[in-house]
mmCIF file of the N, C-alpha and C atoms, coordinates in Angstrom:
data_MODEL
# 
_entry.id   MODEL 
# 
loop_
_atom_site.group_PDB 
_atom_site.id 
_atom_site.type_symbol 
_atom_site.label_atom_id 
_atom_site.label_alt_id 
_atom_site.label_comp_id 
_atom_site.label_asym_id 
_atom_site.label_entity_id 
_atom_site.label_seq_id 
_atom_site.pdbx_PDB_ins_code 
_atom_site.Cartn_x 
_atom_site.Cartn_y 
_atom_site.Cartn_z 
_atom_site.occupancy 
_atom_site.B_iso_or_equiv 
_atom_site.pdbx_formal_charge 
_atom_site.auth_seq_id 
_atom_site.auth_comp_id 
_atom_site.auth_asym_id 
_atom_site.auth_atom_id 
_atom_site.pdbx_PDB_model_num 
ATOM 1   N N  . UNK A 1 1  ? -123.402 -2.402  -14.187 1.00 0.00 ? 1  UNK A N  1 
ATOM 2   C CA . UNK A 1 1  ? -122.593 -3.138  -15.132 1.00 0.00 ? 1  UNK A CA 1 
ATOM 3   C C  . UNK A 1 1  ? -122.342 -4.522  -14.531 1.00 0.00 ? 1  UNK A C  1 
ATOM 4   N N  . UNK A 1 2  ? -123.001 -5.362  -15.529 1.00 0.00 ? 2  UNK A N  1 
ATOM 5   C CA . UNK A 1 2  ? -122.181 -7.211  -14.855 1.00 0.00 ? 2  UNK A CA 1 
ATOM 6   C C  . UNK A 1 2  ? -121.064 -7.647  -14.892 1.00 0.00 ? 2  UNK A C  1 
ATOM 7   N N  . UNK A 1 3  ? -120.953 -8.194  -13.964 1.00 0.00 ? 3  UNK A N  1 
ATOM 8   C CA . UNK A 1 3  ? -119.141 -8.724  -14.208 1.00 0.00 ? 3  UNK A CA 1 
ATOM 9   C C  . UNK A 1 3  ? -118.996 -9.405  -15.536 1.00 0.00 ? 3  UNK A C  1 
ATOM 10  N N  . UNK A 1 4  ? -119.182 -10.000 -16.082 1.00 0.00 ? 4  UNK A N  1 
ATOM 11  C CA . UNK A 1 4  ? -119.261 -10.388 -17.126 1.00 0.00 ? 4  UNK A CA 1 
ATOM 12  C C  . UNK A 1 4  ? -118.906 -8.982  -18.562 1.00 0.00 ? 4  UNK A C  1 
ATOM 13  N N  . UNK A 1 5  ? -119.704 -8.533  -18.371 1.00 0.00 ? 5  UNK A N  1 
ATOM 14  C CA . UNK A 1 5  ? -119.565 -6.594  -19.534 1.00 0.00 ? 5  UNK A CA 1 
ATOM 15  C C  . UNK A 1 5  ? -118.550 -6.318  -18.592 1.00 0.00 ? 5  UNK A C  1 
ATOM 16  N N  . UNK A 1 6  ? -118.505 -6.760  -17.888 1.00 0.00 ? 6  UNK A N  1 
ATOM 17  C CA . UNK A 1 6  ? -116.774 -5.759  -16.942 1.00 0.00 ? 6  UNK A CA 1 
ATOM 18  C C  . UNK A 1 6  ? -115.756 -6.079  -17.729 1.00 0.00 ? 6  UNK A C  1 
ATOM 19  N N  . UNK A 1 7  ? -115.754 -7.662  -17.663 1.00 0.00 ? 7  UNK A N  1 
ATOM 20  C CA . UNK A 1 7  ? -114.738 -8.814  -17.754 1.00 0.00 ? 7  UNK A CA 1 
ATOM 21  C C  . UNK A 1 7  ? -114.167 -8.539  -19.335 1.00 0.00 ? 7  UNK A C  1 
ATOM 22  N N  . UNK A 1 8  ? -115.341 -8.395  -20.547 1.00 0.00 ? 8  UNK A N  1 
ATOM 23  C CA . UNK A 1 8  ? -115.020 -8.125  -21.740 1.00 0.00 ? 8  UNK A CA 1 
ATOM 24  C C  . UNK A 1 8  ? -114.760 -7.108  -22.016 1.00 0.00 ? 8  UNK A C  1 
ATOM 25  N N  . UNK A 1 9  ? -115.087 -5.811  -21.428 1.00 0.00 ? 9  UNK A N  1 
ATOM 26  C CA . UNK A 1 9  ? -114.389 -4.119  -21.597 1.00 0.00 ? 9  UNK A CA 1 
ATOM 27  C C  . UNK A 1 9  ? -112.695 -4.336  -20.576 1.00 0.00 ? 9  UNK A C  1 
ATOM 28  N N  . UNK A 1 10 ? -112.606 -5.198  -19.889 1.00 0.00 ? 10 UNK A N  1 
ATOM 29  C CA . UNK A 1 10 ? -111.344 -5.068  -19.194 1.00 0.00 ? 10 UNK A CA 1 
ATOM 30  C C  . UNK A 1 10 ? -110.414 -5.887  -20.449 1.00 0.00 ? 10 UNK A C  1 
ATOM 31  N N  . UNK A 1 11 ? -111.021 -7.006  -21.237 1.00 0.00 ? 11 UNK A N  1 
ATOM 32  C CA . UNK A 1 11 ? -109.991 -7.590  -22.163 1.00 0.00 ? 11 UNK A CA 1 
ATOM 33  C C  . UNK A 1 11 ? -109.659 -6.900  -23.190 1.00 0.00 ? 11 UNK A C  1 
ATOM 34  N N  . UNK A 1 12 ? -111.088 -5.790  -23.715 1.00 0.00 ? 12 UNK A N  1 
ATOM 35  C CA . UNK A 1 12 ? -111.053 -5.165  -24.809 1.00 0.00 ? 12 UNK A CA 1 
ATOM 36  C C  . UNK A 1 12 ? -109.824 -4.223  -24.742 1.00 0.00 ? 12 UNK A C  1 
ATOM 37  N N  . UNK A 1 13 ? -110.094 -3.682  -24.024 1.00 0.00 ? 13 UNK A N  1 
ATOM 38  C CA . UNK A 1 13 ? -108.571 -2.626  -23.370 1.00 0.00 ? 13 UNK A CA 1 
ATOM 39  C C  . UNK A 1 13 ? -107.349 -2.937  -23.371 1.00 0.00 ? 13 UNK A C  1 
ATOM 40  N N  . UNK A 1 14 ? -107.578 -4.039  -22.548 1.00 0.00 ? 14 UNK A N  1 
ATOM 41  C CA . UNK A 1 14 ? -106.177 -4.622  -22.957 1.00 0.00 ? 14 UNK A CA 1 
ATOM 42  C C  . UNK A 1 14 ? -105.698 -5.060  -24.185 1.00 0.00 ? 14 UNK A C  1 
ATOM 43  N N  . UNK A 1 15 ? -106.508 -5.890  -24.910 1.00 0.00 ? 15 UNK A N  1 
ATOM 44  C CA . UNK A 1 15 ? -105.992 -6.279  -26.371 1.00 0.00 ? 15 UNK A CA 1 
ATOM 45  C C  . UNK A 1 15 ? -105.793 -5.191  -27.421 1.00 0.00 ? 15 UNK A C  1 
ATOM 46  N N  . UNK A 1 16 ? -106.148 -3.994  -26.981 1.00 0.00 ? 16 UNK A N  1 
ATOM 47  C CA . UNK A 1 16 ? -106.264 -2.448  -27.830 1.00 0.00 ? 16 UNK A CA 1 
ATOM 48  C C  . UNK A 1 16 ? -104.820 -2.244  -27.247 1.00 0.00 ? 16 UNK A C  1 
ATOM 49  N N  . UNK A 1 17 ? -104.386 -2.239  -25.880 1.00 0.00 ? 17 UNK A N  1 
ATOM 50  C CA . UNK A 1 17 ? -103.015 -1.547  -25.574 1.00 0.00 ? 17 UNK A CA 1 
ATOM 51  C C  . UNK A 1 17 ? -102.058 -2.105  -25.752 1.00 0.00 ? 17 UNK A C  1 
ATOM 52  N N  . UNK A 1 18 ? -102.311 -3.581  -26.284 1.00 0.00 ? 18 UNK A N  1 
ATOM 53  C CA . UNK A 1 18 ? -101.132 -4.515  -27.000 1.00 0.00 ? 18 UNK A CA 1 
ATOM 54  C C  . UNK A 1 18 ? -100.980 -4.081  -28.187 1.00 0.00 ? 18 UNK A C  1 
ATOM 55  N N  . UNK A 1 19 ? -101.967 -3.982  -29.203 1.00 0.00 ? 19 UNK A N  1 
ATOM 56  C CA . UNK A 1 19 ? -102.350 -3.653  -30.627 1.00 0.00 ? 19 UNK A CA 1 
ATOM 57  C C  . UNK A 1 19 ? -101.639 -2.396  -30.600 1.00 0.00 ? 19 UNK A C  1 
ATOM 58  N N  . UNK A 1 20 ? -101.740 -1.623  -29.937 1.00 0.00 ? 20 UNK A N  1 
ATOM 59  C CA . UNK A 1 20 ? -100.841 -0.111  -29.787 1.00 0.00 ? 20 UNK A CA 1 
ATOM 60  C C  . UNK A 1 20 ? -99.817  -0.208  -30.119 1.00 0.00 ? 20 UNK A C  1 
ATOM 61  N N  . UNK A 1 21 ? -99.516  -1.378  -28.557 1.00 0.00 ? 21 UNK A N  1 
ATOM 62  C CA . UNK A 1 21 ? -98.078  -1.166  -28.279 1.00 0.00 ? 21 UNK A CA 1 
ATOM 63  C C  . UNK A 1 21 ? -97.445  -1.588  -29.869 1.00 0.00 ? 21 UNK A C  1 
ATOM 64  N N  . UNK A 1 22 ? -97.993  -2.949  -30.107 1.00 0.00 ? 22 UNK A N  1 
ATOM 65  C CA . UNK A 1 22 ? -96.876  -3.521  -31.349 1.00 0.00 ? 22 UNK A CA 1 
ATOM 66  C C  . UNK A 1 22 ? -97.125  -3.173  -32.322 1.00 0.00 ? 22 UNK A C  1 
ATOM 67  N N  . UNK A 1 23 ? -97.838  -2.104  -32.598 1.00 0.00 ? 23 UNK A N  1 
ATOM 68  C CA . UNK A 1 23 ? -98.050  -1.047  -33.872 1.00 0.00 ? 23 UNK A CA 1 
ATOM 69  C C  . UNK A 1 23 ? -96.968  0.024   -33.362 1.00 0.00 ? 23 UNK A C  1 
ATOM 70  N N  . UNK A 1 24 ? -96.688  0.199   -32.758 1.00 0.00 ? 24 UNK A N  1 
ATOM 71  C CA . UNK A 1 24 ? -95.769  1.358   -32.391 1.00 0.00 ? 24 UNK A CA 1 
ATOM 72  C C  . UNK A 1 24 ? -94.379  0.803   -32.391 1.00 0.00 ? 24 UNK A C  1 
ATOM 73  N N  . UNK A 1 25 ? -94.182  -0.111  -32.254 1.00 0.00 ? 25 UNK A N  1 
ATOM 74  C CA . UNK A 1 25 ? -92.872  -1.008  -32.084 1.00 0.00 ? 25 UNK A CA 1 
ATOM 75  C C  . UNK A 1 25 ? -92.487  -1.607  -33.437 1.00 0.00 ? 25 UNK A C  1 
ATOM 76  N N  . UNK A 1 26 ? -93.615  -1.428  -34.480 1.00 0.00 ? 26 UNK A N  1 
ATOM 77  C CA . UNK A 1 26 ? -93.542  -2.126  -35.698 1.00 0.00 ? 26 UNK A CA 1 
ATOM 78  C C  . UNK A 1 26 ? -93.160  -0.736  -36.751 1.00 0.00 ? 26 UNK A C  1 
ATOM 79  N N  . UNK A 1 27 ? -93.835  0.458   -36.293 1.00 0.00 ? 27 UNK A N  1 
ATOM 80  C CA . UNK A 1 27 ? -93.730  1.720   -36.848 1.00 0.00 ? 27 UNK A CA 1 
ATOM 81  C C  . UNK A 1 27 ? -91.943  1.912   -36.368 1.00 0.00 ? 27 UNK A C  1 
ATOM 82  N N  . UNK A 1 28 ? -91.525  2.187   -35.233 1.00 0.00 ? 28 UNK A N  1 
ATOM 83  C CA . UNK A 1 28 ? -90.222  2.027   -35.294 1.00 0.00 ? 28 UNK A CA 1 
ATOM 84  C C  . UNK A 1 28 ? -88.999  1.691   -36.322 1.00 0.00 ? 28 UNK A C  1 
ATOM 85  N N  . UNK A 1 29 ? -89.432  0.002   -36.264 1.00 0.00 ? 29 UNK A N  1 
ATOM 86  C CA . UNK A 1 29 ? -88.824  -0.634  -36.827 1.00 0.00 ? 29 UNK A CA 1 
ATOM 87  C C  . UNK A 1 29 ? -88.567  -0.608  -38.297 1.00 0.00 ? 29 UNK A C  1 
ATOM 88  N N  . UNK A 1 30 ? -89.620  0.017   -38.521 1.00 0.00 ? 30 UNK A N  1 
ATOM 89  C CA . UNK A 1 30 ? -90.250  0.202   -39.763 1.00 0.00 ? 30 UNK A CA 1 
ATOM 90  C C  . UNK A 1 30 ? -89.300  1.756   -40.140 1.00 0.00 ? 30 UNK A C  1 
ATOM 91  N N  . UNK A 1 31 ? -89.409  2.585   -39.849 1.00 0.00 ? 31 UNK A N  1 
ATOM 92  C CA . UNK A 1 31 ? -88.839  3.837   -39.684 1.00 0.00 ? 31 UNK A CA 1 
ATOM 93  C C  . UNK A 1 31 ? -86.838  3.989   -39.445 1.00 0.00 ? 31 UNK A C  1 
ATOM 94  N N  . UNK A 1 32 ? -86.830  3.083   -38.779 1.00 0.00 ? 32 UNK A N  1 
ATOM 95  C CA . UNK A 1 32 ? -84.754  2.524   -38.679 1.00 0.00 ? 32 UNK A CA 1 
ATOM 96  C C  . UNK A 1 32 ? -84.574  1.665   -39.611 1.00 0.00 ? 32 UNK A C  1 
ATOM 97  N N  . UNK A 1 33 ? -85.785  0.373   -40.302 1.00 0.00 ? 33 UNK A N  1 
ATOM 98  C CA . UNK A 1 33 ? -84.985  0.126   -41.545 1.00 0.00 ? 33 UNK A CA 1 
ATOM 99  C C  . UNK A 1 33 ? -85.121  1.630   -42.804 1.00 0.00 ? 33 UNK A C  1 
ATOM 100 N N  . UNK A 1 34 ? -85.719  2.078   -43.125 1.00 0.00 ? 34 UNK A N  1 
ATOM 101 C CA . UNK A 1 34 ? -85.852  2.873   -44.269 1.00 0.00 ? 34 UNK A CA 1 
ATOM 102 C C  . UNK A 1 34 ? -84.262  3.945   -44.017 1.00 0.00 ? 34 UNK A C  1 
ATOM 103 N N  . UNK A 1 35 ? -84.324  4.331   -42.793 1.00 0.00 ? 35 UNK A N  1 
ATOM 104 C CA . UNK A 1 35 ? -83.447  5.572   -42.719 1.00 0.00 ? 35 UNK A CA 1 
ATOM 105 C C  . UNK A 1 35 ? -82.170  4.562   -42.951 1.00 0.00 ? 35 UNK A C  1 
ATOM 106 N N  . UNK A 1 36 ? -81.090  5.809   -43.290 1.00 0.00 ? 36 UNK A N  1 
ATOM 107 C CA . UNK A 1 36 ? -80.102  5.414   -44.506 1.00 0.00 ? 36 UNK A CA 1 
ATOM 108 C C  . UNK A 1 36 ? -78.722  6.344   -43.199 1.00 0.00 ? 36 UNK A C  1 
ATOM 109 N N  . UNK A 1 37 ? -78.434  5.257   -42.406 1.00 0.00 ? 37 UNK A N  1 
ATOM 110 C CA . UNK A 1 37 ? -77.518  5.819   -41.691 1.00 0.00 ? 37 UNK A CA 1 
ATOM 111 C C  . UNK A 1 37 ? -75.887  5.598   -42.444 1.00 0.00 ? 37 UNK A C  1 
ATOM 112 N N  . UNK A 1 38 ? -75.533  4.966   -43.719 1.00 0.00 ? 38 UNK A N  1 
ATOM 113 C CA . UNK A 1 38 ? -74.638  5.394   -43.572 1.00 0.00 ? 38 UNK A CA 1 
ATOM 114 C C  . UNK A 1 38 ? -74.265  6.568   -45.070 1.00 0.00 ? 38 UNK A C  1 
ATOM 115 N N  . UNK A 1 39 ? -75.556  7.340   -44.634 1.00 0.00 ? 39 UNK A N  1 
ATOM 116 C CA . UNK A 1 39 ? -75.316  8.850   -46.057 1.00 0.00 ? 39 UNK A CA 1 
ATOM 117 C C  . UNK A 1 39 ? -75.313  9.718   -44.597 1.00 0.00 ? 39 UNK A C  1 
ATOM 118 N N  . UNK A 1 40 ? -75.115  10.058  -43.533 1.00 0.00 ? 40 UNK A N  1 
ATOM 119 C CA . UNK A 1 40 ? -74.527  10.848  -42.617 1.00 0.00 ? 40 UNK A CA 1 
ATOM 120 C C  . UNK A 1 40 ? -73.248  11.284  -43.009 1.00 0.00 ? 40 UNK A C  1 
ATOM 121 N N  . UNK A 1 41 ? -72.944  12.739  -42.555 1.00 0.00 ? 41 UNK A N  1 
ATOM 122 C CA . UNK A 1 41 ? -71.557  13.024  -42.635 1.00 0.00 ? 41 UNK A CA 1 
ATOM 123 C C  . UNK A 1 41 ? -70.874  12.979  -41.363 1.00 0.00 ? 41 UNK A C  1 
ATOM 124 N N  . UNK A 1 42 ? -69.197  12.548  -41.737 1.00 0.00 ? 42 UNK A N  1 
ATOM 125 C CA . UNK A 1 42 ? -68.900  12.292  -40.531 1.00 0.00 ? 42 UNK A CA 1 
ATOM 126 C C  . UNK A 1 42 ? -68.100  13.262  -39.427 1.00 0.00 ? 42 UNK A C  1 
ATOM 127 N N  . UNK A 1 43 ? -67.757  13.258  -38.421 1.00 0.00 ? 43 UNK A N  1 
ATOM 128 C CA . UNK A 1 43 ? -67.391  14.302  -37.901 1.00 0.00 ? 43 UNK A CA 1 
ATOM 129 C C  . UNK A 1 43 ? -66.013  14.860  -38.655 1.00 0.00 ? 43 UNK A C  1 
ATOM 130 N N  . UNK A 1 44 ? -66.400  16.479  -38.854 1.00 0.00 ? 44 UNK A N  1 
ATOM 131 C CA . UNK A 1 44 ? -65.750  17.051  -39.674 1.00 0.00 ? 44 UNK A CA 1 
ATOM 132 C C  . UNK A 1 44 ? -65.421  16.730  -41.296 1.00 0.00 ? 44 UNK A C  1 
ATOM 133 N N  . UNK A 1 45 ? -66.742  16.065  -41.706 1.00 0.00 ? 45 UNK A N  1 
ATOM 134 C CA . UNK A 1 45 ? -66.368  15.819  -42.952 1.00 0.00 ? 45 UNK A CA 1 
ATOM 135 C C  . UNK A 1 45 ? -67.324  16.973  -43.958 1.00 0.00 ? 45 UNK A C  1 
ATOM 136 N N  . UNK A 1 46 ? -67.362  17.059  -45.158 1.00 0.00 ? 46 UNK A N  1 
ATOM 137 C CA . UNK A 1 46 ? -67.993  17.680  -45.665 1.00 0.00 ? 46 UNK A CA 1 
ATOM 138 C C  . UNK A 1 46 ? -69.087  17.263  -46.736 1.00 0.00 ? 46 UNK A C  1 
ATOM 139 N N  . UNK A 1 47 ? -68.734  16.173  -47.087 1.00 0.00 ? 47 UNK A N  1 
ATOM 140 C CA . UNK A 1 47 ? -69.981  15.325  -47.732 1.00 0.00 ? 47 UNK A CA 1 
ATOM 141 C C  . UNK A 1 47 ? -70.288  13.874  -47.196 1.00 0.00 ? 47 UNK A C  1 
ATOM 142 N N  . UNK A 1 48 ? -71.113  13.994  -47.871 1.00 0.00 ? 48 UNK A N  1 
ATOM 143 C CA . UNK A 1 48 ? -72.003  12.692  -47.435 1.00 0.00 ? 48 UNK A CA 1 
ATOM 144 C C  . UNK A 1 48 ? -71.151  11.773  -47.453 1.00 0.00 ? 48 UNK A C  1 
ATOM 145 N N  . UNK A 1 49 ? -71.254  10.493  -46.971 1.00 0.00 ? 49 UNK A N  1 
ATOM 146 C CA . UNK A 1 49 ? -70.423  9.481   -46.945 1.00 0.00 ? 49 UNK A CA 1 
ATOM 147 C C  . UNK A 1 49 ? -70.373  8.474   -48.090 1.00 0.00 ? 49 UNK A C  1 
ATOM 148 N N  . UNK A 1 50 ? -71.774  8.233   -48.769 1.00 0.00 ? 50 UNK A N  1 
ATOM 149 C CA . UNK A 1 50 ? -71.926  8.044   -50.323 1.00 0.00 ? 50 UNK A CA 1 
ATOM 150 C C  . UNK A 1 50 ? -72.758  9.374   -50.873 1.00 0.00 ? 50 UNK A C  1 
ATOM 151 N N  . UNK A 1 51 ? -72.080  9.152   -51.993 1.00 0.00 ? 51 UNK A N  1 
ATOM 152 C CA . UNK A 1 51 ? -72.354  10.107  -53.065 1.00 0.00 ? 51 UNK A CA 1 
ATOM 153 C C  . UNK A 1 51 ? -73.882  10.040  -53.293 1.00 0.00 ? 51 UNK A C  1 
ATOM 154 N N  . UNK A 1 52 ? -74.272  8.395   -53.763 1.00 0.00 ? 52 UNK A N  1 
ATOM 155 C CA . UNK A 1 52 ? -75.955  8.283   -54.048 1.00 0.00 ? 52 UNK A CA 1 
ATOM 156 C C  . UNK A 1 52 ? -76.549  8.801   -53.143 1.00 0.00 ? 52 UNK A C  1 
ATOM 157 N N  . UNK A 1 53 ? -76.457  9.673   -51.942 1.00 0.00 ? 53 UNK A N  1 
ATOM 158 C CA . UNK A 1 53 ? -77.455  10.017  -51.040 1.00 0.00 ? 53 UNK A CA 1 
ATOM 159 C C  . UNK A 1 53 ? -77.860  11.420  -51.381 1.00 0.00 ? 53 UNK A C  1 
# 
């Protein structure tokens, strides 16, 4: 293998484990806006905290 095919499988990798990372960080984000924290019940309560939930 030439340094060169080294050099571009070592960037490829890396630019794949960025692409990961901020797909995973975007899925998150993505996942805490949708969820609906305030239809939780609260301690010792018995319904939801709004009704629309």
């Amino acid at each position: 293998m030439t340094g060169v095919r080294q050099k571009s499988l070592a960037i490829a990798a890396a630019l794949f484990g960025l692409g990961l990372f901020i797909a995973a960080n975007a899925h998150l984000v993505a996942v805490s806006i949708r969820s609906e924290p305030a239809c939780t019940a609260g301690e010792g309560a018995a319904q939801p905290a709004r009704r629309v939930c």
